[in-house]
Each structure stands twice: as structure tokens, then as C-alpha cells.
C-alpha positions in Angstrom: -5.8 -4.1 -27.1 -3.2 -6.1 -26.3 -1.8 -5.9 -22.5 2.4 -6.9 -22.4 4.2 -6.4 -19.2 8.1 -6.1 -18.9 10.8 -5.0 -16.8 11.7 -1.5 -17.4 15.4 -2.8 -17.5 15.3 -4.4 -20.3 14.9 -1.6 -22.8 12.6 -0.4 -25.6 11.4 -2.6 -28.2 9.5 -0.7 -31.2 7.0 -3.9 -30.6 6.0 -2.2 -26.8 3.2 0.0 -28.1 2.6 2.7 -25.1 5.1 2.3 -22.6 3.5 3.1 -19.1 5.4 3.0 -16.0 3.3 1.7 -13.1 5.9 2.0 -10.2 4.9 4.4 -7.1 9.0 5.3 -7.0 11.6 5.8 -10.1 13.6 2.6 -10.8 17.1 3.1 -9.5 20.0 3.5 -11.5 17.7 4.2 -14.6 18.0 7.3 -16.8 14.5 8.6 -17.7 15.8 8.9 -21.3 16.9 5.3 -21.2 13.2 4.7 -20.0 12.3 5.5 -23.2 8.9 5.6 -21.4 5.7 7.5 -22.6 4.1 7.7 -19.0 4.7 7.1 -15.5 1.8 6.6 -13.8 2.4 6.6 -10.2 -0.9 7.0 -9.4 -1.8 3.6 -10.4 0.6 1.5 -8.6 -0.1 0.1 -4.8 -0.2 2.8 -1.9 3.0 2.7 -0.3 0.9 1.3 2.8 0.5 -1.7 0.7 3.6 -2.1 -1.2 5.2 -1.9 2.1 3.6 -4.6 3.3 3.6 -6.7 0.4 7.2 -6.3 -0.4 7.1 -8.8 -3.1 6.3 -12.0 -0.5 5.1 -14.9 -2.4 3.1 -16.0 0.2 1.1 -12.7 0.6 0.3 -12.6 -3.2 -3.1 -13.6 -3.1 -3.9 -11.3 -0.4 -1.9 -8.4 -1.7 -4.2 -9.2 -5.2 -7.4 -8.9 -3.3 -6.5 -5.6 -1.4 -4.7 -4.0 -4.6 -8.0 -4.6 -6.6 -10.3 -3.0 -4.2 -7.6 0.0 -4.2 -8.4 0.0 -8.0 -11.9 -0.5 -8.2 -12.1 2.9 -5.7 -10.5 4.5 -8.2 -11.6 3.1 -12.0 -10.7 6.8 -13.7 -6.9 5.9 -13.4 -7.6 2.4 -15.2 -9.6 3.9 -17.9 -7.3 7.2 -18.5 -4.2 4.1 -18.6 -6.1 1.9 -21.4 -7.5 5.3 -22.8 -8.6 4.5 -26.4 -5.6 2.3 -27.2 -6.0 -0.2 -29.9 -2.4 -1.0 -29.9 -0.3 -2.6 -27.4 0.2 -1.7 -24.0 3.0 -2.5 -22.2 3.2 -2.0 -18.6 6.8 -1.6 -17.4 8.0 -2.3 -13.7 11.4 -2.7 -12.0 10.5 -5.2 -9.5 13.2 -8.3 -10.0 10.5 -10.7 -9.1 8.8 -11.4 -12.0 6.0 -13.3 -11.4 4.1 -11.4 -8.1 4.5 -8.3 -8.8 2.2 -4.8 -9.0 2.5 -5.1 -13.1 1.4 -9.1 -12.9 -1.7 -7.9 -11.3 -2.9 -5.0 -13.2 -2.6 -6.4 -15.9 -4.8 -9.1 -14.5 -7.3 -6.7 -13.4 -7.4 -4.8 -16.6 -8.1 -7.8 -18.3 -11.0 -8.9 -16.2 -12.9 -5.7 -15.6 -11.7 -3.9 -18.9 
């Protein structure tokens, strides 16, 4: 399986395979048809304790990492009902405009290395 990540801004692309939302809240200003997503798993994304204190800060990414794994190794049935049996692609969509420490950047990490 192939893991993408994107910002749900920029639209479908028939190349996106399963479109998951991993945000905790909607994306403002987005239309859930425009979305054109097949999920939203909200479940997945940070606990609002932790996203709070994260709030995309560059300097807490390596912490925010560490905590956000152990939050997803306490719960490993949402990771494996979000990879499923998917032989496609997966793309896991997120609204954050900071595009390189964000909840999406690190999932996908984490999926990579335990899945």
C-alpha cells in the first residue's frame, strides 16, 4: 500500500486512492461534498489535549511525535480499521496550512513503521 498525504484543500485527484480525513474538527469553509472524502476519521487524530498543546509549533514536533505515537499504540484498532485491507493508495487528507509538522506528517510516519 502506498501512504500519500495532502491537504484537503486542494481537491480530489482520481490518483488519491481512499481518501481519509484524519482531523479531530471539520476543515473550515469546506463543503463535505467538496471533500470528496470517503472517511473522516476523527478518532484517529491527536486528542484535543494534545493538539492544543501542539498547535503546529515547530519546536514541539518531536515531542508532540513521541506523545501522539504512544496515543496510537494505546489504541492499534483505529490504525488497522484506517489501512484495512487496502492495496491501493491511501491518502490521508488534513487542513492544517503547515505542511511539514503536522498530525497527517506523523501518521503516516507511524503507519509506515509499525504497519
Amino acid at each position: 500500500m502506498k501512504i500519500k498525504i495532502k491537504r484537503v484543500y486542494e481537491g480530489f485527484d482520481i490518483k488519491d486512492g481512499r481518501r481519509v480525513l484524519v482531523d479531530r474538527l471539520w476543515s473550515r469553509g469546506l463543503k463535505k461534498e467538496a471533500a470528496r472524502i470517503d472517511l473522516w476519521m476523527k478518532e484517529i487524530a491527536p486528542s484535543d489535549e494534545l493538539r492544543n498543546w501542539f498547535a503546529h509549533d515547530p519546536a514541539k514536533w518531536n515531542d508532540f511525535k513521541k506523545k501522539y505515537f504512544a496515543e496510537l499504540k494505546s489504541n492499534l484498532k483505529l490504525c488497522e480499521e484506517l489501512i484495512g485491507k487496502e492495496k491501493g493508495t491511501l491518502t490521508l487528507l488534513y487542513s492544517s496550512k503547515n505542511i511539514e509538522h503536522n498530525q497527517a506528517v506523523a501518521l503516516k510516519e507511524f503507519l509506515e513503521k509499525y504497519f
